[in-house]
C-alpha positions in Angstrom: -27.8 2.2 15.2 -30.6 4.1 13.5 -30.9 5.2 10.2 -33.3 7.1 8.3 -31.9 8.3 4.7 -33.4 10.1 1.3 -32.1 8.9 -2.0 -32.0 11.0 -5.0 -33.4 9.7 -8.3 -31.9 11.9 -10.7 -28.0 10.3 -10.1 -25.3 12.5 -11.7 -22.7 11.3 -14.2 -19.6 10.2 -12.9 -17.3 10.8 -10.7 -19.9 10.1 -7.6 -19.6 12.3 -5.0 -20.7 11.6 -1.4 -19.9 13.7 1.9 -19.6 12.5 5.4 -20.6 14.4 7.9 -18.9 13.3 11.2 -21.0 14.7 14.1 -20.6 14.2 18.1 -22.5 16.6 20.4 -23.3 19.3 17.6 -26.6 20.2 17.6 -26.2 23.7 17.9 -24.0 24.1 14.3 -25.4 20.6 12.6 -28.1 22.5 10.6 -25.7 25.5 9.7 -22.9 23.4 8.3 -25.6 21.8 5.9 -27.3 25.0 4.8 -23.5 26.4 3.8 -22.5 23.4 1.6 -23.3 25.6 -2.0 -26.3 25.1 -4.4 -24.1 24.7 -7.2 -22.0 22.1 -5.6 -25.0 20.6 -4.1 -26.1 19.5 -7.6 -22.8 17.6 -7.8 -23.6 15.3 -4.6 -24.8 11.8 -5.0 -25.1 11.4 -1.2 -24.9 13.1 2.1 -24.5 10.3 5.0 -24.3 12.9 8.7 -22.7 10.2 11.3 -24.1 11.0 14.4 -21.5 9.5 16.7 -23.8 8.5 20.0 -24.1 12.0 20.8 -25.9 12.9 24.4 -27.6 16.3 22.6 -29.9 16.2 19.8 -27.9 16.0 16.8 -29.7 12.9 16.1 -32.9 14.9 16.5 -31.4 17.9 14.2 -30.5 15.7 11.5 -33.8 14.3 11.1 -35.3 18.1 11.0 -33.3 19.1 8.3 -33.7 16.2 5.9 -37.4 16.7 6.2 -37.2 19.9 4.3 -34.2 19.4 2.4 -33.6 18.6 -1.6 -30.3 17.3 -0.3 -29.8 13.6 -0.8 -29.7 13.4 3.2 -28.9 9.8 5.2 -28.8 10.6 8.8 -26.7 7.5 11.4 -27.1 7.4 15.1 -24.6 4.9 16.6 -25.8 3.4 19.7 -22.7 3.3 21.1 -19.7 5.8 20.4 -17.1 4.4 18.1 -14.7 7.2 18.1 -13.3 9.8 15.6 -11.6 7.1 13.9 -14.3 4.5 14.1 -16.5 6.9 12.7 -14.9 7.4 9.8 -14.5 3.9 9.3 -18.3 3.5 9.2 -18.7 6.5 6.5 -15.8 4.9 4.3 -17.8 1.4 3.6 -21.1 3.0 3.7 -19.6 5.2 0.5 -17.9 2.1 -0.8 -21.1 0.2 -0.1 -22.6 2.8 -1.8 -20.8 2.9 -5.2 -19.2 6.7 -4.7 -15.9 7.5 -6.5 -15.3 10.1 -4.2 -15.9 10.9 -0.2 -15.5 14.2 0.9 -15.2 14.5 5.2 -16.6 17.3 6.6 -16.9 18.3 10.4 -20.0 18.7 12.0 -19.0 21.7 14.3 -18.4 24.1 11.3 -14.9 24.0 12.1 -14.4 23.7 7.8 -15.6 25.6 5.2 -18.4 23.7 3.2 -18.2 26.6 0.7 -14.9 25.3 -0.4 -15.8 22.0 -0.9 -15.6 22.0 -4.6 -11.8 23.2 -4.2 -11.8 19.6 -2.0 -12.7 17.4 -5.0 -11.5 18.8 -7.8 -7.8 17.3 -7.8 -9.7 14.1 -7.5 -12.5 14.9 -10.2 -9.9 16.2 -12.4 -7.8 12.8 -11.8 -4.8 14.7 -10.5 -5.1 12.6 -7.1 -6.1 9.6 -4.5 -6.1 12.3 -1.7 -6.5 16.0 -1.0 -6.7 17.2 1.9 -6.9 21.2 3.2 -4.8 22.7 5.1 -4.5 25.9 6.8 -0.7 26.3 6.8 -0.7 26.5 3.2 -0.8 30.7 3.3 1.5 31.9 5.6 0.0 33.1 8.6 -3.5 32.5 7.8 -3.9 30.0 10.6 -3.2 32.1 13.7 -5.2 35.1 11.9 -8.1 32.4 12.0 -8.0 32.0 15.6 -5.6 28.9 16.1 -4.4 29.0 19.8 -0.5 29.4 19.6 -0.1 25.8 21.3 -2.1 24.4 18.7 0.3 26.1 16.1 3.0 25.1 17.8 2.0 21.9 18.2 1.0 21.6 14.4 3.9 22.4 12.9 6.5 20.7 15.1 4.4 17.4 14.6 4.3 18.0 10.8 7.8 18.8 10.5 8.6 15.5 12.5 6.3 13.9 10.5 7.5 14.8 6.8 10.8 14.0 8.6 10.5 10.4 9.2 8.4 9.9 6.2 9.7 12.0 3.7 6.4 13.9 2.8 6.2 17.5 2.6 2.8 18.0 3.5 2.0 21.4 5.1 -0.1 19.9 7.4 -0.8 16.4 8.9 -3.8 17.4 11.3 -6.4 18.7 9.1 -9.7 17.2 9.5 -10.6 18.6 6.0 -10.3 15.4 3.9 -11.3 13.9 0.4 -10.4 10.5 -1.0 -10.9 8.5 -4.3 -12.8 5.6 -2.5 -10.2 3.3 -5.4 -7.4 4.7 -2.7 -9.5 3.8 0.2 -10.1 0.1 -0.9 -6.2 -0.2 -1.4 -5.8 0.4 2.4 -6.3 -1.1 5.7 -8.2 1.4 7.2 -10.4 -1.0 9.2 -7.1 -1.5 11.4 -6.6 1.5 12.2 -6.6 4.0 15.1 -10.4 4.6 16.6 -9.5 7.7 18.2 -7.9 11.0 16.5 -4.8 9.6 15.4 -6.9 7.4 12.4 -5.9 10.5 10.2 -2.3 10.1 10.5 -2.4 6.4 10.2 -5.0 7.1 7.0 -2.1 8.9 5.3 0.7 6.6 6.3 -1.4 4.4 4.8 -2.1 6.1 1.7 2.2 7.0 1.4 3.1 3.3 1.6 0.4 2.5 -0.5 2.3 5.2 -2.9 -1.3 7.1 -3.6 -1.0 10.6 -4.7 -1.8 13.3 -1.9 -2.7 17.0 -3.3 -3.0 19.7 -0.5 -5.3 23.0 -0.8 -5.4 26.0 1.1 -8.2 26.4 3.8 -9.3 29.0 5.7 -8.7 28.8 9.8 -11.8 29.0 11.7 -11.9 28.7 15.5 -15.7 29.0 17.3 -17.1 28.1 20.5 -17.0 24.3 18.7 -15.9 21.9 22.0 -12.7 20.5 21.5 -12.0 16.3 22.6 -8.6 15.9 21.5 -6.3 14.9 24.7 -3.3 17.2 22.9 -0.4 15.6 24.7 -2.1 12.1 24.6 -2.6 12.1 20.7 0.7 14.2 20.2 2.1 10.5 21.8 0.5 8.6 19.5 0.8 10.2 16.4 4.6 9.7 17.4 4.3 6.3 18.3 2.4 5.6 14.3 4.9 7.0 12.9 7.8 5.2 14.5 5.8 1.9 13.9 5.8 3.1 10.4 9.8 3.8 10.0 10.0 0.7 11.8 7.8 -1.7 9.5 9.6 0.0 6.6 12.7 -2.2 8.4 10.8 -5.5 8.4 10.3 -4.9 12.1 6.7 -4.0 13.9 3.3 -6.3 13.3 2.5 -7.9 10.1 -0.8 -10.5 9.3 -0.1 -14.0 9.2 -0.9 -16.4 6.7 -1.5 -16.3 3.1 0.8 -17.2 0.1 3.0 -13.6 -0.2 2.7 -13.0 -3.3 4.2 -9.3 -3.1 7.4 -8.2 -4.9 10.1 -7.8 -3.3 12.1 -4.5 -2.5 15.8 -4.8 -3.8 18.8 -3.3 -1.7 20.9 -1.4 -3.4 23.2 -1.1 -0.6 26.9 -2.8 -0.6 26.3 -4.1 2.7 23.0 -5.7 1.6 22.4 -9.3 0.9 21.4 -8.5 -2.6 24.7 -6.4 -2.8 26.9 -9.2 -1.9 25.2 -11.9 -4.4 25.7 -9.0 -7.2 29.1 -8.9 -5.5 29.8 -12.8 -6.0 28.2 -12.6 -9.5 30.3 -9.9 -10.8 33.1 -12.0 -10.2 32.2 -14.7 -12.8 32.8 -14.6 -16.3 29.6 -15.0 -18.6 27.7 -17.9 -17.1 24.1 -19.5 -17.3 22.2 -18.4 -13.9 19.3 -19.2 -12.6 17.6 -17.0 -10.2 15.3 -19.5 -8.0 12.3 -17.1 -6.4 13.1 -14.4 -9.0 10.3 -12.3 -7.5 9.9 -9.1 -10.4 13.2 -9.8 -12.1 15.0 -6.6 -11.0 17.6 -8.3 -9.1 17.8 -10.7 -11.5 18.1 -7.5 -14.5 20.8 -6.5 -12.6 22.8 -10.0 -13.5 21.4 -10.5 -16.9 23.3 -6.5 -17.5 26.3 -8.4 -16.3 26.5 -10.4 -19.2 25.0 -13.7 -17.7 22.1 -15.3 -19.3 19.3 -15.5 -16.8 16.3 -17.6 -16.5 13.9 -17.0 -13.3 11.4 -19.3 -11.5 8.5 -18.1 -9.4 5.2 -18.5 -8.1 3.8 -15.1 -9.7 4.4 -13.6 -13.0 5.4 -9.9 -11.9 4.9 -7.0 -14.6 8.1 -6.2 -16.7 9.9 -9.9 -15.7 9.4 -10.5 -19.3 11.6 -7.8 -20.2 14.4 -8.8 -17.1 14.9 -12.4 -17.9 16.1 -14.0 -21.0 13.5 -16.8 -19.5 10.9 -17.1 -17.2 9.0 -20.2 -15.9 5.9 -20.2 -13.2 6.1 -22.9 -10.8 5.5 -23.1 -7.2 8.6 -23.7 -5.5 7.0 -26.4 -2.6 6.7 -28.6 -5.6 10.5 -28.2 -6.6 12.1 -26.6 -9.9 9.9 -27.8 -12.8 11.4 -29.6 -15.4 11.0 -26.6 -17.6 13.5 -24.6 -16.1 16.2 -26.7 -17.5 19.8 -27.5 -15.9 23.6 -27.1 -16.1 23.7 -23.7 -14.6 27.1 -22.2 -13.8 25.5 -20.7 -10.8 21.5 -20.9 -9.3 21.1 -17.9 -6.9 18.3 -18.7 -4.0 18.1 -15.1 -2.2 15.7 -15.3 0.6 14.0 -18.3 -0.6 14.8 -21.5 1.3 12.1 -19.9 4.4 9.5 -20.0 2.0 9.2 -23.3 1.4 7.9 -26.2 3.1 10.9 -28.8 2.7 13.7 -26.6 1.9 16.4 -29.7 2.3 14.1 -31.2 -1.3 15.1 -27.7 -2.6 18.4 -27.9 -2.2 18.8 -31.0 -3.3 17.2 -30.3 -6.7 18.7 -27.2 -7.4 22.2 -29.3 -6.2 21.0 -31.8 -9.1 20.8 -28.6 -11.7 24.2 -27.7 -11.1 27.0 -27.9 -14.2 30.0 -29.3 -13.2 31.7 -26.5 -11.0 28.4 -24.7 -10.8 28.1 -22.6 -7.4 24.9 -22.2 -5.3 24.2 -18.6 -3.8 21.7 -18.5 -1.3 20.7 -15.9 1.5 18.4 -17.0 4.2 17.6 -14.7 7.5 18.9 -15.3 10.8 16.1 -16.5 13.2 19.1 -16.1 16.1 19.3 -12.0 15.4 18.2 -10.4 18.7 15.2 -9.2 17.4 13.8 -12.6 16.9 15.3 -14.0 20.2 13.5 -10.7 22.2 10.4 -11.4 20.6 10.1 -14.8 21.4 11.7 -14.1 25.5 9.0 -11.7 25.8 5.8 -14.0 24.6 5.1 -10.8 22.0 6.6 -13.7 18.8 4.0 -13.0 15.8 4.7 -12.1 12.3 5.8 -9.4 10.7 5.5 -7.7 7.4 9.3 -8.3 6.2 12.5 -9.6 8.0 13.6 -12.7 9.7 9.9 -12.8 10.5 8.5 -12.4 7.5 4.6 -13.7 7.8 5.4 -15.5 4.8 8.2 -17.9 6.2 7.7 -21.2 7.2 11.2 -22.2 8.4 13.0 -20.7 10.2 17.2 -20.6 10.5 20.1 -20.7 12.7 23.3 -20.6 11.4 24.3 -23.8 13.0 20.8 -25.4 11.7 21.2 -24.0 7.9 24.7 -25.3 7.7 23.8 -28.4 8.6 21.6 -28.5 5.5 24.1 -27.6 3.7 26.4 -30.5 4.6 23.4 -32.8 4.0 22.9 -31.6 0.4 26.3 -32.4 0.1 27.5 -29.2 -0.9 30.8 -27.7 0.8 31.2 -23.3 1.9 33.6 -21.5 -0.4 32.9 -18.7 1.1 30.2 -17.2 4.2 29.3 -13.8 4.6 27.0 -11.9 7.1 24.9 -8.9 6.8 23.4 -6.6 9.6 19.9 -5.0 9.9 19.3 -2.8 6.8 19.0 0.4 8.6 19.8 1.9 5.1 15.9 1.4 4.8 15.5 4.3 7.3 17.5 6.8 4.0 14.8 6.4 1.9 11.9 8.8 1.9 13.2 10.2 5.2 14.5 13.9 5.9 18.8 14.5 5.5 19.1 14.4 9.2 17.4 11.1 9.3 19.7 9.7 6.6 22.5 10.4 8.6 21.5 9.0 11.9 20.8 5.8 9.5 24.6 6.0 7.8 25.8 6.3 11.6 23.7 3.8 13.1 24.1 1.3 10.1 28.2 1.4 10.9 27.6 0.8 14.6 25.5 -2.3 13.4 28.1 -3.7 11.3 30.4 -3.4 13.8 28.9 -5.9 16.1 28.1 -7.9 13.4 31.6 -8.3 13.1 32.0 -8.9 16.9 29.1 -11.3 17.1 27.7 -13.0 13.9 25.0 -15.0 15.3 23.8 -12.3 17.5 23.4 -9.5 15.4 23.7 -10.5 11.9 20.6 -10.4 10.2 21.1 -12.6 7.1 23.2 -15.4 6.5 24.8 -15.3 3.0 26.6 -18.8 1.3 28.5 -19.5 -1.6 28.1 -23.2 -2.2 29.8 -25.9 -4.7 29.7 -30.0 -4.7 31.8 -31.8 -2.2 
C-alpha cells in the first residue's frame, strides 16, 4: 500500500468530521467529485482519506495531483492488491477510528452522489439525532427513475428493500444506497471486520447496526446515473443480500455462526411466550403461594421481576451486575457460579429456579448438589437446560459443520452439553425425584418480533407445526428440557 497524506493544523471543534472516498478505476471523475464537496462544508472536515482500491487507471496518479494544490486535508491510499467494496471500507473505518473522527462520511468516487449534500449527510449525526444516516433516493417519489435509474435496478431496489424491512422490521426506503455516514461510537460497537468484502458489506453494515439497536436516520438524495462503470454482479449480490438476511432472522433464533470462547457476560432476552421455557417456570411459579426464591444465573433480573410481582421474595446470584437488577430483586449477590452459591446467598428457599444455567458451568452435578443443600423442607428445584439431542445439534455435528453459535442449544457459552437421558441421570444422582417434566420446541416466536405481519404469521403457523412434533417426538425436536424437582 502507498500513502501520501496532508494534515491540517488548524483542527476544528468537535464533532470530527472525516470522508472516505472509495475509488476503483475512476480517474476520469476522481478530481470532480473533490472539487464539488462545498467550501463551506469543506471548513467542517478534519480529514479526507481517497481509498484507491488497486485500480489499473490512474486514480492513484489523480489523487496525488489534486492534493498538490488543494487546502483540503487530503490522504490519498493505493492498495496493492484489491480488497473489495467491502474491504475497502473496512480499511477507511479504522483509519477514521485510528484517526480520532466522530464521524465518517462515504462518498463514491465515480460521482455517482452528490458531494454538495454532504452537510445534509452529517447533520442528524452532528445534531446527535443518530448513529447512522444514510441517503436514499426513494425518499421523493419518483425522483429515482427521473435521475436515470434503469427500471431493473428500480425494480430490483425496491423488492430487495421491501424483503428486507420485511424480515427485519425496518422501514428504511432504501437498503442499497452507497451514500453513507456513521458516528465512528456506532462503528466500534460492530463487527464490521467480519463482514462481507464484496457489495453486500452495506447490508450486513446495517444488520449490524439494527441488532446493535443504533439509530438509522434516512435523507433524501438526488438519483444520478453517468457513464460511471458499474461491478455489481446484480443477480449474484441480489443472492447474497438474501442469504445475510436469512442468516440474520436465523441468528435472531439461536441458530447460524457465533465466536467461541469467552465468559458470556450478555443479558439474556426473556420469552414472553406461553410455550417458552421462561413461560412455563412463571407458569410453575404462579402456582405457589408467597415463597422465598432464588433465581440461580439471574442474568438482568427481568425474569426474575416477573416473580418478585408475583408476591415471592426474590434474591438473584450471578456473575455480572446487570443495570436495573437492583431495582428487580429484593437481593442480589455476585458470585461466579463454577465456584458454587456463595455463602451469602443464604438458604431455605421454597423454590431455587436454575433457567438455562446448569450448561454454563464446569461441574454442573456440584451445582446441583448445592443448590439441593439450599432447599427448605419441601422446597422445589426449577431448572431448564437445552436439548443437545434437537435435530439441529445432531445435523450439525453428522455434517462436520458442529461450532458455536450465538444463542441456543449451542450457545458459545456452554460447556456441557445435555441429553435428556444424560440430565436425568443427574438428577437422580443429586437425589432429587421429577414432579413434573415439560418440553418446549424451537422459539420460532423469535421470528414475530421486528418482522413484517406476514412474517408473524408464517412464525404463529410454523411455531404450531413445531409443537406438534414435539409432542410426537420429545427428544428429537424439543428444544429445551424443563424439570420440576423436590428431595427423594
Amino acid at each position: 500500500m502507498t500513502m501520501t497524506s496532508v494534515r491540517r493544523t488548524d483542527r476544528t471543534a468537535a464533532p470530527r468530521i472525516g470522508v472516505l472516498v472509495v475509488a476503483y478505476n475512476a480517474a476520469s471523475t476522481l478530481r470532480a467529485v473533490l472539487d464539488r464537496i462545498p467550501d463551506d462544508f469543506r471548513a467542517q472536515i478534519e480529514h479526507v482519506l481517497v481509498c484507491d482500491d488497486a485500480s489499473e487507471d490512474e486514480t492513484y496518479q489523480i489523487g496525488l495531483e489534486y492534493q498538490s494544490g488543494t487546502t483540503l486535508p487530503l490522504t490519498v491510499v493505493k492498495h496493492v492488491e484489491n480488497l473489495g467494496y467491502g474491504g475497502n471500507q473496512k480499511f477507511g473505518y479504522r483509519w477514521a477510528m485510528d484517526q480520532g473522527l466522530d464521524i465518517v462520511v462515504m462518498l463514491h468516487g465515480d460521482g455517482q452522489y452528490a458531494p454538495e449534500i454532504m452537510d445534509r449527510i452529517v447533520e442528524p449525526l452532528v445534531n446527535g439525532e443518530a448513529d447512522v444516516v444514510m441517503g436514499s433516493r426513494m425518499m421523493e417519489r419518483g425522483s429515482a427513475r427521473k435521475g436515470g435509474m434503469p427500471l431493473y435496478k428500480y425494480v430490483g431496489n425496491r423488492v430487495l428493500t421491501g424483503f428486507q424491512n420485511a424480515m427485519t422490521g425496518a422501514s428504511l426506503t432504501e437498503w442499497h444506497s452507497g451514500y453513507r455516514a456513521y458516528s465512528t461510537d456506532a462503528l466500534r460497537d460492530v463487527p464490521f471486520a467480519d463482514y462481507s468484502n464484496d457489495f453486500d458489506f452495506d447490508t450486513e453494515i446495517i444488520l449490524g447496526m439494527l441488532g446493535a439497536q443504533k439509530r438509522i436516520v434516512e435523507v433524501p438524495i438526488p438519483t444520478y446515473y453517468g457513464d460511471e462503470i458499474c461491478y455489481v454482479n446484480g443477480m449474484s449480490y441480489a443472492r447474497d443480500v438474501t442469504m445475510d438476511v436469512l442468516r440474520h432472522r436465523a441468528h435472531r433464533m439461536g441458530f447460524g455462526g457465533g465466536s467461541a470462547g469467552g465468559i458470556d457476560t450478555q443479558a439474556y432476552e426473556i420469552k414472553h411466550s406461553p410455550h417458552s421455557s421462561h413461560g412455563q417456570l412463571l407458569n410453575w411459579l404462579t402456582a405457589m403461594p408467597s415463597a422465598k426464591v432464588l433465581d440461580v444465573g439471574c442474568s438482568d433480573a427481568h425474569f426474575a421481576g416477573l416473580v418478585r410481582a408475583m408476591g415471592h421474595h426474590v434474591v438473584g446470584v450471578d456473575l455480572v451486575k446487570h443495570d436495573g437488577v437492583g431495582e428487580r430483586l429484593d437481593g442480589f449477590v455476585e458470585a461466579d457460579l463454577n465456584q458454587g452459591l456463595p455463602r451469602e446467598a443464604g438458604s431455605d428457599y421454597d423454590a431455587i429456579v436454575a433457567g438455562d444455567v446448569l450448561e454454563h458451568v464446569i461441574d454442573p452435578d456440584a451445582l446441583m448438589a448445592d443448590m439441593v443443600s439450599r432447599l427448605a423442607d419441601g422446597g422445589s428445584i426449577l431448572v431448564s437446560v437445552p436439548n443437545f439431542g434437537h435435530w439441529y445439534p445432531r445435523i450439525r455435528a453428522a455434517s462436520g459443520t458442529f461450532d458455536y453459535d450465538q444463542r441456543g442449544p449451542l450457545d458459545r457459552g456452554h460447556v456441557r452439553f445435555f441429553t435428556r437421558r444424560s440430565f436425568e441421570r443427574l438428577i437422580d444422582q443429586a437425589g432429587l425425584r421429577i414432579v413434573e417434566r415439560r418440553t418446549v420446541g424451537s422459539p420460532l416466536d423469535v421470528l414475530e418480533r421486528g418482522g413484517s405481519t406476514a412474517v408473524g404469521k408464517a412464525a404463529r403457523y410454523a411455531s404450531a407445526v413445531d409443537r406438534a412434533a414435539v409432542k410426537v417426538r420429545p427428544t428429537l425436536f424439543g428444544y429445551q428440557f424443563l424439570y420440576k424437582l423436590e428431595r427423594v
